[in-house]
N, C-alpha and C positions, 0 to 999 in steps of 0.2 A: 384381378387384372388391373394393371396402372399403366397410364400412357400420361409419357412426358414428353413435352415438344419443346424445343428452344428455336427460337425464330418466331416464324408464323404462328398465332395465335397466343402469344405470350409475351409481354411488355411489362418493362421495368421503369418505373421511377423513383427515385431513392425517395426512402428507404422502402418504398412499396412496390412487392411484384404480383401479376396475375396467373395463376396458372388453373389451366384446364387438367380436372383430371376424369377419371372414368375409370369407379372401381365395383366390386360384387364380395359380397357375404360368401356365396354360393362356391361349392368346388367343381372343379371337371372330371366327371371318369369315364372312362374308356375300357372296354372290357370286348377282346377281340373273339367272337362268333366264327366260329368255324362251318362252311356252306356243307349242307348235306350229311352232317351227323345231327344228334341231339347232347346240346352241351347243355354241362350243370354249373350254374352262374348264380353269383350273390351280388347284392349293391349293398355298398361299405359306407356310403353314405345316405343320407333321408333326404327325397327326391323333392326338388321343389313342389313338382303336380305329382301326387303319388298314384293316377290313376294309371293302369298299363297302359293306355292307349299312349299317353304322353311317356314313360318311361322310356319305352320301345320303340318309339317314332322316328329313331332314326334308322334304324334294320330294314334297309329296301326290300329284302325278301324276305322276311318273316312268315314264318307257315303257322307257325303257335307255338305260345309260351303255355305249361303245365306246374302246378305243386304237385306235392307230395298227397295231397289232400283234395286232390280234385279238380281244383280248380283251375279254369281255363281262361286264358285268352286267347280270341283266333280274329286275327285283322280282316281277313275279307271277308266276315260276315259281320264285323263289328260284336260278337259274343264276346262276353266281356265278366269272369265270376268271380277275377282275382282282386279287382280294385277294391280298396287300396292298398296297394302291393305294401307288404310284410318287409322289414330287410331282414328278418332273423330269419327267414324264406329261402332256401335253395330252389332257382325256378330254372325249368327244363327251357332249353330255346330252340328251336329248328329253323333253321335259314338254308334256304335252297343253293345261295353263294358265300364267301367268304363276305364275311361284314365287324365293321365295329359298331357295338353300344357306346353309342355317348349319353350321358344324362350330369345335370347340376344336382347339387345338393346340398345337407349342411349336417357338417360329424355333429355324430350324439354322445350325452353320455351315457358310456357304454353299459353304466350300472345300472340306466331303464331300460336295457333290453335285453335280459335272458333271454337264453334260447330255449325251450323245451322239448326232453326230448323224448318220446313215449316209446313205450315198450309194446315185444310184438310186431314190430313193422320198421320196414326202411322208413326214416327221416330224413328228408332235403332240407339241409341246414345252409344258411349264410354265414361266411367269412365275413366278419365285422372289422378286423385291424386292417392299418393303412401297412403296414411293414409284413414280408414273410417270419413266419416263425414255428420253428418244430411242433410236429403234433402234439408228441409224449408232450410239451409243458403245455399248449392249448389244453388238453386233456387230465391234467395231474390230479386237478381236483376231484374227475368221474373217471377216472380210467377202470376203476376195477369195475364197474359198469357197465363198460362199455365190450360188446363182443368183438364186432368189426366197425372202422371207417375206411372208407373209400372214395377218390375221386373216380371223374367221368373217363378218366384215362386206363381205369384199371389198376391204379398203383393203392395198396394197402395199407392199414397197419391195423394185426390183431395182438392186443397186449397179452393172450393169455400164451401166446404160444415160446417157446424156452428159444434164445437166438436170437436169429434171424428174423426179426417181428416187424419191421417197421420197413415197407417199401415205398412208403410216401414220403419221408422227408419233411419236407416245410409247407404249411398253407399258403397258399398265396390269393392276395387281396384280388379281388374277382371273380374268385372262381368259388361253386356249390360242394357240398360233401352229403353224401347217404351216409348215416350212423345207424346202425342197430345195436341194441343193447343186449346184455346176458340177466337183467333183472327182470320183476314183476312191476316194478314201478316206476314213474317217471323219472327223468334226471335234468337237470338245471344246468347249465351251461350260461359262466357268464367268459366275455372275453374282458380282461383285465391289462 
């Protein structure tokens, strides 16, 4: 963020001028909560305070944030298991109204953050790219791996099936995905 003024508070004498500026490291996101369902939600970027309380602090009606793994945040009791929140983390959110997440941050790179994704169980993954992008290539490197992903919406893609396989389309930055796999063993997930 940069603010430049001309007039008031900025004076020139040749050849020297003064300016006021006001800038941040930090990025803005914004991740729209839908009131009274449970959305599945990633942060694409590393929070400045990575604890939930601060992540989530702007969601007036927060009922509670959830992992994949148990873990809880619940505002009005102050319970608190998740900090400090994961971004490789798809985390469940419940808000009694519509609301946005805002939160600051600062991209990583994205080659220290595998995802991991085990086997045997849904995993709530985070969407790490700042741009949408097709599953199939998110996926190229574990697709045969993989049984089903899915968003919170219901839209699919199962690569084993012949056609018609792919009803999700593109990821989009913000939002969480459950993945289950067809192996015995873990799979890695980087986004590139």
């Amino acid at each position: 963020l940069s603010v430049f003024q001309f007039g008031d508070g900025t004076f020139s004498d040749e050849p020297f001028s003064v300016v006021s500026l006001d800038a941040t490291v930090y990025h803005l996101r914004e991740v729209y909560i839908a009131g009274g369902k449970v959305e599945l939600i990633s942060l694409n970027v590393f929070p400045v305070d990575p604890n939930a309380e601060s992540v989530f602090s702007s969601l007036d009606s927060l009922k509670i944030v959830y992992t994949d793994m148990g873990q809880i945040y619940l505002p009005e009791t102050d319970f608190n298991t998740i900090s400090p929140v994961e971004i490789t983390q798809g985390f469940h959110v419940l808000s009694s109204t519509d609301d946005t997440l805002l939160y600051f941050g600062l991209p990583q790179d994205l080659s220290n953050w595998p995802v991991i994704i085990e086997p045997h169980r849904w995993n709530s993954i985070g969407y790490l790219l700042n741009d949408t992008v097709d599953v199939e290539i998110i996926l190229e490197d574990i697709v045969d791996a993989v049984d089903i992903i899915q968003d919170d919406e219901g839209m699919w893609f199962i690569p084993s099936l012949e056609g018609e396989n792919n009803y999700m389309g593109n990821m989009q930055p913000g939002a969480g995905y459950q993945v289950f796999l067809s192996t015995e063993e873990p799979e890695t997930l980087y986004y590139n």
